[in-house]
PABATOR-930971 format. One line per 4 residues: number of its first residue (from 1); their letters; for each residue x, y, z of N, C-alpha, C, CB. Coordinates in steps of 0.02 Angstrom, whole numbers, plus 50000, padded with zeros to 5 digits. Glycine has a CB too. Example, Ala and Ser with C-alpha at 12.3 -4.5 7.8 and 13.67 -1.06 7.14 Angstrom:
<sites>
1 = as = 50660 49716 50390 50615 49775 50390 50660 49835 50390 50565 49776 50452; 50642 49888 50354 50684 49947 50357 50645 50002 50394 50704 49970 50286
</sites>
This chain:
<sites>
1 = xxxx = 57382 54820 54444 57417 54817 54381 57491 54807 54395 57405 54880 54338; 57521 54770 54357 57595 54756 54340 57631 54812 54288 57597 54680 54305; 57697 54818 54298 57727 54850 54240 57797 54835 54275 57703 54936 54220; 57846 54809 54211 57892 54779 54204 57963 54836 54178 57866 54723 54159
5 = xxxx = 57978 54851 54199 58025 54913 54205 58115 54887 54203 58003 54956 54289; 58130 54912 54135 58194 54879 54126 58264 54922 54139 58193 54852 54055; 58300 54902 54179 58377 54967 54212 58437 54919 54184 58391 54982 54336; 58477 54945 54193 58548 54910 54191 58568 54853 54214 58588 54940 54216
9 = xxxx = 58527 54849 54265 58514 54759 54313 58492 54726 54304 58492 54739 54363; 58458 54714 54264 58389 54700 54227 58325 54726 54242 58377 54639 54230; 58287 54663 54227 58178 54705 54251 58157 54675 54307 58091 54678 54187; 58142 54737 54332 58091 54751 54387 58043 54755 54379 58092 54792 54417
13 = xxxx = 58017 54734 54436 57930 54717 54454 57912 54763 54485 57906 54654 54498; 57864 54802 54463 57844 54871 54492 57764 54899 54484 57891 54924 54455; 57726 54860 54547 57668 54873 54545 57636 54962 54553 57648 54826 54594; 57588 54960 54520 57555 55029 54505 57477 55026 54520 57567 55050 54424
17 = xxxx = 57449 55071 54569 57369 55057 54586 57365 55100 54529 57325 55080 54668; 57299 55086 54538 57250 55130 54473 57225 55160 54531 57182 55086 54409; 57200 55221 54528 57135 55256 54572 57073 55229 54580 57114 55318 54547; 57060 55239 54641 56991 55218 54649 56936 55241 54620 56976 55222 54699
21 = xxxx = 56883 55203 54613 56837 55207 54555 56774 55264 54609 56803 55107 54521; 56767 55304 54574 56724 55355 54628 56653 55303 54648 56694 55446 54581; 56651 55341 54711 56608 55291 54746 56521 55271 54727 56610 55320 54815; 56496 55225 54728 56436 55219 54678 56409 55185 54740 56440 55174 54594
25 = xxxx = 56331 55198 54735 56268 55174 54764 56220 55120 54730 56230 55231 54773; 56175 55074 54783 56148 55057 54758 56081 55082 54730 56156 55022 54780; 56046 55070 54684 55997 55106 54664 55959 55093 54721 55970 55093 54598; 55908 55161 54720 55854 55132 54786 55776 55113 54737 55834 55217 54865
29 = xxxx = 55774 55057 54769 55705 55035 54730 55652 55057 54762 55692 54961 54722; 55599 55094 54722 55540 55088 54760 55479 55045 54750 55519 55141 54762; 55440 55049 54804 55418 54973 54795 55351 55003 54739 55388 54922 54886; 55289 54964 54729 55258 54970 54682 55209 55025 54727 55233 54902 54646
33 = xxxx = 55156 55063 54688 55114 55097 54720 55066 55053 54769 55081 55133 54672; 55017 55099 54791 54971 55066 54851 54921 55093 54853 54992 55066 54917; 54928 55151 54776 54884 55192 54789 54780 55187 54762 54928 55246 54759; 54785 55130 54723 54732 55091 54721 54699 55055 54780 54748 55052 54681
37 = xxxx = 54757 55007 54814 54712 54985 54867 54708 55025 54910 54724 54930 54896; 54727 55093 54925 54707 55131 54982 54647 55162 54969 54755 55179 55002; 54637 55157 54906 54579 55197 54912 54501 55147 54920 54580 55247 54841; 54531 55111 54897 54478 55018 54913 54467 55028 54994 54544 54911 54895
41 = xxxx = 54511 55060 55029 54516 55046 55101 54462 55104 55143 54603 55053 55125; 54439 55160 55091 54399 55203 55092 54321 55197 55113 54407 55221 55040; 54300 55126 55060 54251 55108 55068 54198 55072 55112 54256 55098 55039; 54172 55093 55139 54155 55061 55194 54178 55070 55266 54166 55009 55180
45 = xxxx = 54239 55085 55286 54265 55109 55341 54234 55158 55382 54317 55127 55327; 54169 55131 55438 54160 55177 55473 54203 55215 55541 54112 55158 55483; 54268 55195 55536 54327 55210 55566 54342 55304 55547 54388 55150 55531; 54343 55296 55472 54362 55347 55455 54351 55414 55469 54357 55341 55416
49 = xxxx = 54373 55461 55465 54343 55523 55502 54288 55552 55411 54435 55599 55543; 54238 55574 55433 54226 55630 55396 54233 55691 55390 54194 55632 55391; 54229 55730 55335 54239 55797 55318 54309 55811 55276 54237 55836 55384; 54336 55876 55284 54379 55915 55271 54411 55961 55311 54361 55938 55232
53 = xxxx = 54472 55974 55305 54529 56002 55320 54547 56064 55315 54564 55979 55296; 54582 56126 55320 54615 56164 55286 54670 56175 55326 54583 56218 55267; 54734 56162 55277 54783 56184 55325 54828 56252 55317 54828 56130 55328; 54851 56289 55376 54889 56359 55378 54955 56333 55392 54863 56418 55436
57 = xxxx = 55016 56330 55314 55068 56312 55306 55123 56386 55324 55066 56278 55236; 55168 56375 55336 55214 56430 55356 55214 56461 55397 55222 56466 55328; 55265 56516 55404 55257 56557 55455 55182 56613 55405 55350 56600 55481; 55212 56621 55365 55141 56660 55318 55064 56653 55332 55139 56631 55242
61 = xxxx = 55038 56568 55345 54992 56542 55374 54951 56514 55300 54956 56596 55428; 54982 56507 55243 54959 56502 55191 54900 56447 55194 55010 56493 55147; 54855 56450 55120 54801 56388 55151 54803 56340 55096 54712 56412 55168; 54801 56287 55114 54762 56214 55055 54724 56229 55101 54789 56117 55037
65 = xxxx = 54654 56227 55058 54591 56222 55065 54565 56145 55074 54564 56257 55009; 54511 56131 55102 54463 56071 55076 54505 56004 55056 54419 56097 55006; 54535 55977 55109 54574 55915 55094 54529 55879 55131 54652 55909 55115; 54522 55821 55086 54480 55748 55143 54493 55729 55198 54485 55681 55125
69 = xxxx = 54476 55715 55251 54544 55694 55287 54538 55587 55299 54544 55753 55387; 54482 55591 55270 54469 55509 55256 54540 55484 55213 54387 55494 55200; 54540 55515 55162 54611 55524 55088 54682 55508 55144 54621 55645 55035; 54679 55567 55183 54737 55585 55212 54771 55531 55288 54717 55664 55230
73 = xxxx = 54702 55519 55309 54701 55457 55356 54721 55387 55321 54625 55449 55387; 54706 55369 55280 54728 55280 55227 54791 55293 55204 54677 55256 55141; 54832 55350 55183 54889 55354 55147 54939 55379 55210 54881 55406 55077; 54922 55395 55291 54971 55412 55313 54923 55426 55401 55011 55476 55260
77 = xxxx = 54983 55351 55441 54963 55349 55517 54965 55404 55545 55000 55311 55558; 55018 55447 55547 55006 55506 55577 54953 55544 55570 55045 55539 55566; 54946 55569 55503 54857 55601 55489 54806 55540 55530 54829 55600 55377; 54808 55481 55515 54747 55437 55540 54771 55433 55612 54735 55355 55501
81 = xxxx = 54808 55440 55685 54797 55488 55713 54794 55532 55744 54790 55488 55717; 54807 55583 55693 54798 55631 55718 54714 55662 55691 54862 55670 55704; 54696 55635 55657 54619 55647 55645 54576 55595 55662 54604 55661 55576; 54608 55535 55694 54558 55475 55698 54535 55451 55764 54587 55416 55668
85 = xxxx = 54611 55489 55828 54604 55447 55904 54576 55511 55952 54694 55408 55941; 54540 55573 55929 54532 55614 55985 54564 55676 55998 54545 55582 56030; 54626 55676 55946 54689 55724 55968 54637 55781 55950 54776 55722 55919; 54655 55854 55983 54638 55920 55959 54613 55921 55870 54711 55968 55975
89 = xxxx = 54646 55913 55856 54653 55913 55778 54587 55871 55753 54732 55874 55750; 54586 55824 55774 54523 55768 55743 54453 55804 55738 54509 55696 55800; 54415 55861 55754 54369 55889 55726 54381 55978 55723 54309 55862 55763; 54442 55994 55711 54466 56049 55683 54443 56059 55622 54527 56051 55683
93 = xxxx = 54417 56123 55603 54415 56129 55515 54471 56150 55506 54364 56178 55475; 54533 56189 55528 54594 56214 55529 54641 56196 55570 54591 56267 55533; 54709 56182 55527 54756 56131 55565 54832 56192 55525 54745 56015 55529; 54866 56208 55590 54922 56265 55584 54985 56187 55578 54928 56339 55676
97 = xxxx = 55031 56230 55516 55076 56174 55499 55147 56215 55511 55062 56139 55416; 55178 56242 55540 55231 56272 55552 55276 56261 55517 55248 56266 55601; 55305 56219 55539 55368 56195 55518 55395 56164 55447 55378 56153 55560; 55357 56198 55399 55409 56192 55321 55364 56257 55303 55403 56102 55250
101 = xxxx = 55373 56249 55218 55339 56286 55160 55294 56262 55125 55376 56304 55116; 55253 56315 55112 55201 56304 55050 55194 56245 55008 55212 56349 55003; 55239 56256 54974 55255 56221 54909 55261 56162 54941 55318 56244 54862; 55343 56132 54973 55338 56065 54999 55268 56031 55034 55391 56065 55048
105 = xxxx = 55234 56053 55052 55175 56046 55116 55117 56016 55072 55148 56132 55159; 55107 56074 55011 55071 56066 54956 55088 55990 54903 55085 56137 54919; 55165 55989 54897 55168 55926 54853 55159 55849 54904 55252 55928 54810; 55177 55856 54977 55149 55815 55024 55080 55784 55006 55145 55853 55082
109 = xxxx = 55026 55838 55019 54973 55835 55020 54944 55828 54920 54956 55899 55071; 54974 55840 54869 54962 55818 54811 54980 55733 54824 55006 55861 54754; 55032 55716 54827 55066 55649 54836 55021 55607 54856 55122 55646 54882; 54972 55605 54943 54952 55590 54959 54873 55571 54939 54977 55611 54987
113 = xxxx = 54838 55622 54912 54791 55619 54880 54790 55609 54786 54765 55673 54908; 54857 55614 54766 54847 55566 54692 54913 55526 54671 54827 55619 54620; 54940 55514 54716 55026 55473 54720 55069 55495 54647 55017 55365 54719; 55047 55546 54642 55103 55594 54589 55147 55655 54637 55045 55648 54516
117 = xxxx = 55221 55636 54635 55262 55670 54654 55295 55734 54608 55301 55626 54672; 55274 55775 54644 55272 55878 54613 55351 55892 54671 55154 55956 54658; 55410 55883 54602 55474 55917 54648 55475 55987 54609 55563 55868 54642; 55411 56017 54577 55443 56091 54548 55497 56089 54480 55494 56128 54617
121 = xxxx = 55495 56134 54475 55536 56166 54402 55616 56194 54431 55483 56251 54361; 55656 56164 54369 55734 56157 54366 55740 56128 54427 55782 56223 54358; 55824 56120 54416 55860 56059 54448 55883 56079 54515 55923 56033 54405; 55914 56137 54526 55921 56162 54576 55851 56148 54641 55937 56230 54550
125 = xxxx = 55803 56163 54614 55728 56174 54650 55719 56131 54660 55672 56198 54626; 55711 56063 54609 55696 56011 54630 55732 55948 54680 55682 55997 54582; 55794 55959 54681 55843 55925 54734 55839 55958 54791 55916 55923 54717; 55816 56030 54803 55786 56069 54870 55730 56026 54911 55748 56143 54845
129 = xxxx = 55679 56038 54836 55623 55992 54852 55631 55953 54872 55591 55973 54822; 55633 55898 54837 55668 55833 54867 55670 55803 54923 55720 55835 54865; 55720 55841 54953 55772 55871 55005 55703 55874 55069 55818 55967 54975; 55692 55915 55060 55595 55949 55115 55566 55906 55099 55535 56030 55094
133 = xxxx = 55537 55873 55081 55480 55829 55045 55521 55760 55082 55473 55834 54939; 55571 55746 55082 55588 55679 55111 55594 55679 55189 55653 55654 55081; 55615 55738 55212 55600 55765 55284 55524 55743 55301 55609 55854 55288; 55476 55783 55262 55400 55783 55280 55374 55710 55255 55355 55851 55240
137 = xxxx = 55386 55683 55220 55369 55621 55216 55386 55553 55282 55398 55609 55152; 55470 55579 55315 55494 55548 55365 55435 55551 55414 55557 55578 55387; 55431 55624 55444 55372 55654 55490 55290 55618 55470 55370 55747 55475; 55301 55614 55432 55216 55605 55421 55214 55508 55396 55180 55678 55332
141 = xxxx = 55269 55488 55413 55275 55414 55390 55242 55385 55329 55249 55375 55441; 55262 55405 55272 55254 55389 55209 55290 55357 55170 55246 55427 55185; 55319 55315 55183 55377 55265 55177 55386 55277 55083 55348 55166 55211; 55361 55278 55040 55347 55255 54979 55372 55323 54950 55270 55227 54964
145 = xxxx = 55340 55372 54979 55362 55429 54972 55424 55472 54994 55323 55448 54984; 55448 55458 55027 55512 55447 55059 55565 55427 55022 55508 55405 55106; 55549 55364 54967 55584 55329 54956 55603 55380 54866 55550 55248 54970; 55542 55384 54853 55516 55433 54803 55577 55478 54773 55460 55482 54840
149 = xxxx = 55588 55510 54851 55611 55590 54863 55674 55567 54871 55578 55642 54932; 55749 55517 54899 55789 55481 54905 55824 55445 54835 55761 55445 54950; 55776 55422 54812 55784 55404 54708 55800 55501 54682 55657 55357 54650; 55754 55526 54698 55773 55577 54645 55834 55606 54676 55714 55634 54629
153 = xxxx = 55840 55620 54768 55898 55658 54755 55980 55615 54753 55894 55715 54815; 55981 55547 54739 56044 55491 54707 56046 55504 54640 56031 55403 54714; 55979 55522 54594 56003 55537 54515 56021 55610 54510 55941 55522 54454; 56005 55640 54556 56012 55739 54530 56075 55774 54555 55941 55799 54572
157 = xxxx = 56120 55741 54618 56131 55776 54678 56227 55741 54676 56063 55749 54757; 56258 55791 54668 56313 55775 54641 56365 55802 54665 56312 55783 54587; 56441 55764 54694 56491 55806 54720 56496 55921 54707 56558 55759 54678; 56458 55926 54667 56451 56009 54653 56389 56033 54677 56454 56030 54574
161 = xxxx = 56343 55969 54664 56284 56021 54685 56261 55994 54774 56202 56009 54618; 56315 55949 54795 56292 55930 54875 56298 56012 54915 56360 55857 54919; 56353 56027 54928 56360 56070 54977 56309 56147 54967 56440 56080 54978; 56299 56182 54897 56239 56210 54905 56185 56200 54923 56228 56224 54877
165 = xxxx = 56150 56140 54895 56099 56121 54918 56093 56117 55015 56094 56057 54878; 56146 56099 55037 56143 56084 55114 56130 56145 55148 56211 56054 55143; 56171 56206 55100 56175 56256 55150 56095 56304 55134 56258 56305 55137; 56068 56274 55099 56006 56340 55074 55974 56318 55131 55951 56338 54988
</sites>
């Protein structure tokens, strides 16, 4: 911007910045679901492992019960293998998950078996969520879901609410 400023000498030319416009992102797009043809990918695949799962989440050892692991193998390489090439795990009925919580572990494993993303109740909780859920999606290579958890925390997550969230 210009502004023309008049003294005893006459007018001066006396440029003035405006402030910078706070910094903006691009939206992150996610791509369309997949979650139809994965399950098309179900059929017939004598690749797939049969049975069910239960996993002991936390240090607590909490349980999801009775997860497919056919479901869990089509929506995510790591599960397919870790239940598909031999590893320990591949005819386990019980699989110890350490490293997060309940809840996140649980909306993982909802996500995966009906591609509806569960970040929990209020805003605070759910940018936590988020937060864990985009971690465990990294780990477990779920790209879509990932992307999911990344959209919500660019609309929720805000110069006030960054630094709490980091430190919980």
């Amino acid at each position: 911007s210009t502004l023309l400023v008049s003294s005893i000498v006459g007018l001066h030319q006396v440029c003035v910045a405006a402030p910078p416009p706070p910094p903006s992102f691009a939206p992150i797009v996610v791509p369309p679901s997949t979650f139809s043809a994965d399950m098309a990918k179900t059929w017939g695949d004598a690749s797939l492992p049969e049975g069910k799962v239960t996993f002991l989440v936390g240090d607590d050892r909490e349980r999801i019960e009775h997860v497919t692991k056919a479901v869990l193998c089509i929506r995510s390489v790591v599960f397919r293998t870790m239940f598909g090439i031999g590893m320990k795990e591949r005819d386990a009925a019980e699989v110890t998950v350490s490293h997060t919580d309940l809840a996140s572990f649980t909306a993982l494993v909802r996500y995966l078996l009906t591609d509806q993303l569960d970040l929990g109740e209020g805003e605070g909780e759910q940018a936590r969520r988020a937060l864990v859920l985009r971690e465990l999606a990294q780990m477990y290579q779920v790209p879509r879901l990932e992307l999911l958890c990344a959209q919500a925390l660019q609309e929720s997550v805000g110069p006030a609410s960054a630094v709490p969230l980091l430190e919980a």
